[in-house]
BALOBA-1460 file (C-alpha; in Angstrom, 3 decimals):
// residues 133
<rec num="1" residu="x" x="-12.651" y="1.809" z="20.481"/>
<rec num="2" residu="x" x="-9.562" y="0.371" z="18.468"/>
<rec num="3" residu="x" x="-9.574" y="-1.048" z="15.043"/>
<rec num="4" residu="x" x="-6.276" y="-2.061" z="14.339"/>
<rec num="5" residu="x" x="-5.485" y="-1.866" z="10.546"/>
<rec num="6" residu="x" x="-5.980" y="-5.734" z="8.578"/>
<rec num="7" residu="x" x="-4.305" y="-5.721" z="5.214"/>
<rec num="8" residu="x" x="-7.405" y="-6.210" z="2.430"/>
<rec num="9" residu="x" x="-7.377" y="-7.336" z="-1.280"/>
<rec num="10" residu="x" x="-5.710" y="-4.554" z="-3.610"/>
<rec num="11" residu="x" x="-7.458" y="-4.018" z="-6.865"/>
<rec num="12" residu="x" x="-4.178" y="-3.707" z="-9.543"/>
<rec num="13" residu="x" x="-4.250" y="-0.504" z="-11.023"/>
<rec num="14" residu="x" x="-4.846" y="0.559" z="-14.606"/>
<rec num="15" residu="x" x="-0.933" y="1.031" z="-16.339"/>
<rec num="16" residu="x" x="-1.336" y="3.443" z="-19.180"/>
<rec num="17" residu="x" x="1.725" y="4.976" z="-20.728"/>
<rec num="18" residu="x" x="1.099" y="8.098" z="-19.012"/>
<rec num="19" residu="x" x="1.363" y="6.654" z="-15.708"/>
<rec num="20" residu="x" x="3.716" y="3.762" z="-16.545"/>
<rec num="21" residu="x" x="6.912" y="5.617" z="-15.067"/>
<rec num="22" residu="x" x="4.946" y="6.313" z="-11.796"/>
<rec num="23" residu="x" x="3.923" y="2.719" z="-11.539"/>
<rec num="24" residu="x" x="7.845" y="1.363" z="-12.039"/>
<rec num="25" residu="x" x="8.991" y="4.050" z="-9.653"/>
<rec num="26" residu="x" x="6.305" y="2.712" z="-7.405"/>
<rec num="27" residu="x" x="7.506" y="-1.050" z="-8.167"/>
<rec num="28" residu="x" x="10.877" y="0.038" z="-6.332"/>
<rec num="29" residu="x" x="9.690" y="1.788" z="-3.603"/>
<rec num="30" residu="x" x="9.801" y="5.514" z="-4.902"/>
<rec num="31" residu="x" x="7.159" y="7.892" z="-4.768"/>
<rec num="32" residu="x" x="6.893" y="10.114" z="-7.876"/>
<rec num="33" residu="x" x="5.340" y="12.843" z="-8.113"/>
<rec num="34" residu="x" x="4.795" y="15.991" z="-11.482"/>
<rec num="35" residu="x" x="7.107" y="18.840" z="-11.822"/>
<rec num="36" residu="x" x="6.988" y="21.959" z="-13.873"/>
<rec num="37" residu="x" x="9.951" y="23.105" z="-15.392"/>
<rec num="38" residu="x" x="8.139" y="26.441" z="-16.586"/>
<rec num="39" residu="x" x="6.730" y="27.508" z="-13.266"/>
<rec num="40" residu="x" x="8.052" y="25.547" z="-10.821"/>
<rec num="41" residu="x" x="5.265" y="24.384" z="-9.163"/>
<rec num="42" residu="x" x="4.462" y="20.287" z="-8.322"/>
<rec num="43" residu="x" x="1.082" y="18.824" z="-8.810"/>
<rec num="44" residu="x" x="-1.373" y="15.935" z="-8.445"/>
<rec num="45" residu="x" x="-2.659" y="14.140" z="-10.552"/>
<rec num="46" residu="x" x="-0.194" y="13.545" z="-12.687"/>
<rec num="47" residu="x" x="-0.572" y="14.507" z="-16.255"/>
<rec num="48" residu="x" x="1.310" y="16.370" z="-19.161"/>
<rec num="49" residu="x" x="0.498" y="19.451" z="-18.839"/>
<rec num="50" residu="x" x="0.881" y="21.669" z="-15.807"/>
<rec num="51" residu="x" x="-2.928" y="22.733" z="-14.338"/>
<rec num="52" residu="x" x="-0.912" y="26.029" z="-13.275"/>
<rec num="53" residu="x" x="0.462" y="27.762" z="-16.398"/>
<rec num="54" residu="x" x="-0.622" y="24.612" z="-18.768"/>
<rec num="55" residu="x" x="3.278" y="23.912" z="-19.943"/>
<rec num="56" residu="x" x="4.305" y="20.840" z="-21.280"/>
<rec num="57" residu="x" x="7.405" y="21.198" z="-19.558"/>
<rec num="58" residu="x" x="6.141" y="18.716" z="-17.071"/>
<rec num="59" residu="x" x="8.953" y="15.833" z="-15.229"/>
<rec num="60" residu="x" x="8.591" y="13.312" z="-12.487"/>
<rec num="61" residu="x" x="10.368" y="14.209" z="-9.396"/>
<rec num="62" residu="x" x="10.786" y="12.039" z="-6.567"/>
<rec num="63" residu="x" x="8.909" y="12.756" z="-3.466"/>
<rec num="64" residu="x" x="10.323" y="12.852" z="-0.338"/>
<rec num="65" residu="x" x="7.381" y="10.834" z="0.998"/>
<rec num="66" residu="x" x="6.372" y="12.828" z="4.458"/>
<rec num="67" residu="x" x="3.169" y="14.478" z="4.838"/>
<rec num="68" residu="x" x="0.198" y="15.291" z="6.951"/>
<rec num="69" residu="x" x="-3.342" y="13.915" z="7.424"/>
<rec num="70" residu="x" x="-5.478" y="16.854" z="5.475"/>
<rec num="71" residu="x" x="-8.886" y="14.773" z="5.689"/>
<rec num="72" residu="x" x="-9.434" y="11.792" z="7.210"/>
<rec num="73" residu="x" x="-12.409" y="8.516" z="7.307"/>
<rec num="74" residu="x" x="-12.699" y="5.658" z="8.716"/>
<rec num="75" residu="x" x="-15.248" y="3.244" z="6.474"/>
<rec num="76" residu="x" x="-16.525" y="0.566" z="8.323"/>
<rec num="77" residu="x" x="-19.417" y="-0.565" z="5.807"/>
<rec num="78" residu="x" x="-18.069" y="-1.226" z="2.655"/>
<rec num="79" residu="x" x="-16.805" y="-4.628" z="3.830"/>
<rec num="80" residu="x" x="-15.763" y="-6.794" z="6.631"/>
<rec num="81" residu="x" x="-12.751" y="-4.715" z="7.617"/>
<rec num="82" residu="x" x="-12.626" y="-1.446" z="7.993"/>
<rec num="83" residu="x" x="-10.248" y="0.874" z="6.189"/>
<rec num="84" residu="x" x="-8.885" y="4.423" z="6.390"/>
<rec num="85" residu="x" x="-8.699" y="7.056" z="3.601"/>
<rec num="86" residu="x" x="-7.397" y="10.251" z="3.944"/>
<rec num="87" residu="x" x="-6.432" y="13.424" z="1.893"/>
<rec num="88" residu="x" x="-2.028" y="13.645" z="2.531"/>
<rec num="89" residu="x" x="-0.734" y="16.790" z="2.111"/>
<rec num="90" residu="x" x="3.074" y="15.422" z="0.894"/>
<rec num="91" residu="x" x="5.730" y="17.896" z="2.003"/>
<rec num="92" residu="x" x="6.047" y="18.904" z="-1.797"/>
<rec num="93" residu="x" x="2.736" y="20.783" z="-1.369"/>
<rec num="94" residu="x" x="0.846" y="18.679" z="-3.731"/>
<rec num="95" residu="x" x="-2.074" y="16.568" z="-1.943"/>
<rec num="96" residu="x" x="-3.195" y="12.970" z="-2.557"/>
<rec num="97" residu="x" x="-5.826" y="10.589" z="-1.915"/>
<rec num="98" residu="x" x="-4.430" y="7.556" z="-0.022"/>
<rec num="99" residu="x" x="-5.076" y="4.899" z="2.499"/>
<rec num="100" residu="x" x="-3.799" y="5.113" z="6.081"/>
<rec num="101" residu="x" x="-2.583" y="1.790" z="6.898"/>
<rec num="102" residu="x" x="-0.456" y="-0.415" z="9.157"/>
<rec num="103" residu="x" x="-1.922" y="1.851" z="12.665"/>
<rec num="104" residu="x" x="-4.994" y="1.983" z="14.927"/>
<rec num="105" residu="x" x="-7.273" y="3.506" z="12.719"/>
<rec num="106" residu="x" x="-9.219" y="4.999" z="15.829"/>
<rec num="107" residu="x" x="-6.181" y="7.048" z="16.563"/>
<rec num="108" residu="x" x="-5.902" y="9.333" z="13.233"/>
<rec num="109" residu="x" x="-6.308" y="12.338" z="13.343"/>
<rec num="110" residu="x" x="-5.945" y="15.582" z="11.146"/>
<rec num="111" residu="x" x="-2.934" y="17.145" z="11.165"/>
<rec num="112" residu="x" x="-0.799" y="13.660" z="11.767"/>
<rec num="113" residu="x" x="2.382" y="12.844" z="10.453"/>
<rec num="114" residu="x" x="2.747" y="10.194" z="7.354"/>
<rec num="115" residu="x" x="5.216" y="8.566" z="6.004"/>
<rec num="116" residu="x" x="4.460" y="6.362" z="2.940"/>
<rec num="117" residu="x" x="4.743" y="3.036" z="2.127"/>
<rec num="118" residu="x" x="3.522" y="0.558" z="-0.369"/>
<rec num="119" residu="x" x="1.136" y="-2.424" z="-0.710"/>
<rec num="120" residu="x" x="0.750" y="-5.171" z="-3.039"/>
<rec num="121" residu="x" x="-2.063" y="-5.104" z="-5.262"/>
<rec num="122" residu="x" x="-3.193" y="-8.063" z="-6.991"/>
<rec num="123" residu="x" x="-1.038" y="-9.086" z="-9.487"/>
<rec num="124" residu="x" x="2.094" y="-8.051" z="-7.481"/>
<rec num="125" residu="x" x="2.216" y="-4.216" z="-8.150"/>
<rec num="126" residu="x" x="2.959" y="-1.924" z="-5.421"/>
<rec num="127" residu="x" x="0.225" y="0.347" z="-4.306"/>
<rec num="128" residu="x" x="1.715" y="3.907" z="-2.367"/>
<rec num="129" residu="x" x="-0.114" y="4.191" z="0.651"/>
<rec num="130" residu="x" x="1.142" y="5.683" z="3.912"/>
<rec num="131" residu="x" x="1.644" y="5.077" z="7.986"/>
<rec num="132" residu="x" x="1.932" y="6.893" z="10.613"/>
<rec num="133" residu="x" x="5.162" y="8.764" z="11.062"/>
């Protein structure tokens, strides 16, 4: 069986000031992703204080936007075209809950390469997503 990815309506997201930088960054193609200065250690979701050692020494790094397929599902009932969302482990460490787009969605497996990419939501904001690498 093949179902070929089919771009879908993108719900804009919700732009608070705390995620305001990571939604410009997104605008221009960037993936950002939370730093801590006190420990060292990245995370996901983003928010201002580390989950590790609960500093507020938290920045936004740039990502370097590889990862792997941790978790992956194909829906096929929540609409008329089917869609893939995955856990993405990004190189960083840090793991995210995306869509897999732009592929064969029959073909994904766990432990595949990703590369991300972005998607316009409605309203014209750019959604990260990622693609096969």
């Amino acid at each position: 069986m093949t179902s070929m990815y089919q771009d879908r309506p993108l719900s804009a997201p919700v732009i608070d000031p705390a995620s305001s930088t990571f939604w410009r960054a997104a605008a221009e193609g960037r993936l950002l992703i939370k730093g801590c200065a006190a420990c060292g250690q990245h995370h996901w979701y983003p928010r201002p204080l580390c989950p590790y050692c609960m500093s507020d020494a938290t920045r936004w790094e740039q990502a370097v936007g590889g990862g792997t397929i941790y978790s992956v599902c194909v829906t096929r009932k929540a609409g008329p075209t089917p869609y893939a969302i995955a856990y993405v482990r990004l190189d960083e460490g840090v793991t995210i809950l995306s869509n897999i787009v732009d592929c064969d969605l029959d073909a994904l497996r766990i432990g595949d390469r990703v590369t991300v990419c972005f998607k316009t939501a409605e309203g014209g904001q750019a959604i990260p997503m990622f693609t096969p690498a």
